[in-house]
C-alpha positions as CSV (number, residue, x, y, z in Angstrom):
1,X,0.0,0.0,0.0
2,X,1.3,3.2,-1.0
3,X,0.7,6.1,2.3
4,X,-0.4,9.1,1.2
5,X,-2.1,12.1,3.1
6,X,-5.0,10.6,4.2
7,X,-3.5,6.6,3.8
8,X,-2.5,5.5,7.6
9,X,-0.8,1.7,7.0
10,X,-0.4,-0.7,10.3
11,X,0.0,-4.0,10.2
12,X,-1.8,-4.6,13.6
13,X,-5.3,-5.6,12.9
14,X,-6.7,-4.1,16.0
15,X,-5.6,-1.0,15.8
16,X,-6.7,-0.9,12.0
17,X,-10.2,-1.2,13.4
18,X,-9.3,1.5,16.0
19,X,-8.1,4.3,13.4
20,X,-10.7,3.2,10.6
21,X,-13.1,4.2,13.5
22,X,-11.3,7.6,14.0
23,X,-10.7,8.5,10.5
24,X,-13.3,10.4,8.3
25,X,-14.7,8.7,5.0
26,X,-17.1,10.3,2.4
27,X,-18.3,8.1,-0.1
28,X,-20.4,9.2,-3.2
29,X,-22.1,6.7,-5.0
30,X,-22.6,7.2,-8.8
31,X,-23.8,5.7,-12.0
32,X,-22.9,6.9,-15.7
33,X,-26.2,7.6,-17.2
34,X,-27.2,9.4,-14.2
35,X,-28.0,13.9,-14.6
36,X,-27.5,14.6,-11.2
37,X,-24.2,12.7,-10.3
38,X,-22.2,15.5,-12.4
39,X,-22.8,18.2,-9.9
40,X,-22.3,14.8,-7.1
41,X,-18.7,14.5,-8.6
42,X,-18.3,18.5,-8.4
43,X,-19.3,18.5,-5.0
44,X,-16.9,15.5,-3.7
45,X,-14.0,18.0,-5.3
46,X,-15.5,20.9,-3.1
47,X,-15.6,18.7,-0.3
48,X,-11.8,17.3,-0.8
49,X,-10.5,21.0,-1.2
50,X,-12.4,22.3,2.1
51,X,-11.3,19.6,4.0
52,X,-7.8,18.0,2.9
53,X,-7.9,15.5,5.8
54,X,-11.2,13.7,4.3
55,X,-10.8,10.9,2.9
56,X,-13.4,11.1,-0.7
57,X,-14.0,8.1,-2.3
58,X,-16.5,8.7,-5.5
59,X,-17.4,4.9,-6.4
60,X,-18.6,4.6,-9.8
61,X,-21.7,2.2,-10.4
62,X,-21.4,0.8,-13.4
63,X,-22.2,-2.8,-13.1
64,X,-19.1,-4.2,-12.9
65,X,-19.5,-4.2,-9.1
66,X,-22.7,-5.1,-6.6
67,X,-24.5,-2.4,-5.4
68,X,-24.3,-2.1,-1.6
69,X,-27.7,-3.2,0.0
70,X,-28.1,0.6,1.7
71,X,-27.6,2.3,-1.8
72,X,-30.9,2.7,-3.4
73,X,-30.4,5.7,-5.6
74,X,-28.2,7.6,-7.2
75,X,-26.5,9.6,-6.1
76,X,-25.9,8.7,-2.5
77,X,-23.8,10.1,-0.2
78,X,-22.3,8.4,3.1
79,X,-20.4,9.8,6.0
80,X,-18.3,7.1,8.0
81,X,-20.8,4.5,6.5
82,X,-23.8,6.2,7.3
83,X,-26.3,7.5,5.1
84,X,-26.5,11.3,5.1
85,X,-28.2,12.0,1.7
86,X,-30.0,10.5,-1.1
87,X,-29.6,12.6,-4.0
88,X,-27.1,16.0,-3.8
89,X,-27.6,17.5,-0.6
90,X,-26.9,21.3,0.1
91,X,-23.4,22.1,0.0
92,X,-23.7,24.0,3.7
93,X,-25.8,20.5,4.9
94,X,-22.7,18.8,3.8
95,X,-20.3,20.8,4.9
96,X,-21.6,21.2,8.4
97,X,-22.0,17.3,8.6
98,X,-18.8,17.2,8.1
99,X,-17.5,19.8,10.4
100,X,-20.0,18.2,13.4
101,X,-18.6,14.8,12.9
102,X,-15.0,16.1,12.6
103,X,-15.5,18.0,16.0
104,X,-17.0,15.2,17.1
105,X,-14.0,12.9,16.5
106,X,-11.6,15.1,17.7
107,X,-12.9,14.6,21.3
């Protein structure tokens, strides 16, 4: 595995649960034919320059992989595995979801 910024490698698997835990993750599902996930990929860039520590994974469904049984729509948007929108949410809803939960973290 190649570390980067926001790439923490251990080779304990115990405390690779313990910093998964601690460590932000914004995933964006998408799907090709879908209107609404261009402004979704502009606002995973937005998101990735406002916060540099988030991890931003835009995962791209285009049948070659099984959709996960909470995504029902496109796009979706999930914060540390949690649902937090279905379809693009407002940027300031996002960005203060992400701001709570990193406050949250750091305690």
């Amino acid at each position: 595995m190649e570390a980067g910024a926001n790439v923490i490698a251990v080779t304990d698997g115990y405390l690779q649960r313990d910093l998964r835990w601690h460590r932000m993750l914004l995933e964006i599902y998408v799907a090709p034919e879908c209107p609404p996930c261009t402004e979704a990929r502009a606002i995973a860039s937005e998101m990735q320059a406002l916060f540099p520590w988030l991890q931003v994974e835009v995962v791209e469904l285009d049948g070659r992989r099984e959709l996960p049984p909470r995504v029902v729509a496109t796009p979706t948007y999930l914060l540390n595995g949690e649902i937090v929108s279905l379809g693009n949410p407002r940027r300031e809803r996002l960005v203060k979801l992400i701001a709570d939960n990193e406050s949250v973290r750091r305690t």
